[in-house]
C-alpha positions as CSV (number, residue, x, y, z in Angstrom):
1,X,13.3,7.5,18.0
2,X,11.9,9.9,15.9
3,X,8.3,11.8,15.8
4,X,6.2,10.5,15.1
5,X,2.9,12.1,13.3
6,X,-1.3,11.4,13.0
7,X,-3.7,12.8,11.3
8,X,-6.9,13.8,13.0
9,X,-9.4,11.7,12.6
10,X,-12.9,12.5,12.8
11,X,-15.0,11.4,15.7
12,X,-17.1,8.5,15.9
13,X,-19.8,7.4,18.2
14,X,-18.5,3.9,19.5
15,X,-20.3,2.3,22.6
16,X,-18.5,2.6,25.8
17,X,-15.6,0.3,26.7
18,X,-13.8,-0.3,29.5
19,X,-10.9,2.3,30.3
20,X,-7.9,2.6,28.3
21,X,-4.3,2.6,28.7
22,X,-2.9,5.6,29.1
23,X,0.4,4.7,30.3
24,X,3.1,1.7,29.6
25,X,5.7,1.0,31.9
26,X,8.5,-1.1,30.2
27,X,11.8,-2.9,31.0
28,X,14.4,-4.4,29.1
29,X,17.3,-6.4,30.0
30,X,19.6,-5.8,26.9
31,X,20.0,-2.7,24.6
32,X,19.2,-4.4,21.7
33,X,15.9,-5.1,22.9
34,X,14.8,-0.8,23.3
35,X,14.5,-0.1,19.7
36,X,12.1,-2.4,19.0
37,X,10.1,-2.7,22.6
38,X,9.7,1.2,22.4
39,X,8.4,1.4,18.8
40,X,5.6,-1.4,20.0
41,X,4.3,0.6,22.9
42,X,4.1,3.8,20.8
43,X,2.3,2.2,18.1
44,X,-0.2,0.9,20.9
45,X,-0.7,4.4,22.4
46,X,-1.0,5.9,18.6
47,X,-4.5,3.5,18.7
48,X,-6.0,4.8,21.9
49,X,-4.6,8.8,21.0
50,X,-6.4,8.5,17.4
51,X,-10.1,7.8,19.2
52,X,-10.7,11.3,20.7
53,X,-7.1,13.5,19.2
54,X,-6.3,14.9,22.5
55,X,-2.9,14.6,23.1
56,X,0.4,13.1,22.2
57,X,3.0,10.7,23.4
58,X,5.3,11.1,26.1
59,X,8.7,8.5,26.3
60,X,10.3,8.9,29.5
61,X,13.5,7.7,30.4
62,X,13.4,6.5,33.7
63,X,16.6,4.9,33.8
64,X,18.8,2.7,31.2
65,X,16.9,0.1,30.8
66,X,13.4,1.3,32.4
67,X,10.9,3.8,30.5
68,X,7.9,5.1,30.3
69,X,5.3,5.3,27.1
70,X,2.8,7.7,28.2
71,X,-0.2,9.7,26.7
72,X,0.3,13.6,27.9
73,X,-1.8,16.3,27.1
74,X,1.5,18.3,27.3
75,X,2.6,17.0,23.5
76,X,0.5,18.3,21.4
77,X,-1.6,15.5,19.0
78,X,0.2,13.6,16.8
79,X,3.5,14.0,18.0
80,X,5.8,11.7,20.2
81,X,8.1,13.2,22.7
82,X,11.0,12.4,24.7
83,X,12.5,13.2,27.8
84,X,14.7,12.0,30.7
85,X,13.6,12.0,34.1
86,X,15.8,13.9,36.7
C-alpha cells in the first residue's frame, strides 16, 4: 500500500449528521482478497478526513488476515500510514 495524499479542502457549512466512522475493522479469509478490501476502506475514510482535514489514516495490522483502517490524529492530513500491532 502506498500513501496516499489530499489536498485540503476548504470548509463548508453542511447541516449536522449523524456521527461518522472513524474506524474499520476488516477481515479477510484469503490473501488475495487484502489488496483490494484495504484500498476500499481507505478510500471511505479519505471521504469522512476531507470534511474537516484533521488527520490522516492509520492501517493497522492486527494479525494476517485482521486489520484495522482508522482515522488518527497521529498521521498528519493527507497521508495514509502503516503499522503492525505488537
Amino acid at each position: 500500500m502506498s500513501t496516499a495524499t489530499l489536498e485540503r479542502l476548504p470548509a463548508a457549512a453542511e447541516p449536522v449528521e449523524a456521527p461518522t466512522v472513524r474506524s474499520i475493522s476488516l477481515e479477510f479469509s484469503s490473501a488475495s482478497e487484502v489488496h483490494a478490501g484495504l484500498e476500499e476502506a481507505v478510500a471511505e475514510l479519505i471521504k469522512v478526513a476531507a470534511r474537516d482535514a484533521a488527520c490522516g489514516i492509520l492501517v493497522t495490522r492486527i494479525h494476517p488476515g485482521r486489520y484495522t483502517v482508522a482515522l488518527d490524529e497521529s498521521v498528519p492530513f493527507g497521508e495514509t500510514y502503516e503499522s503492525f500491532a505488537a
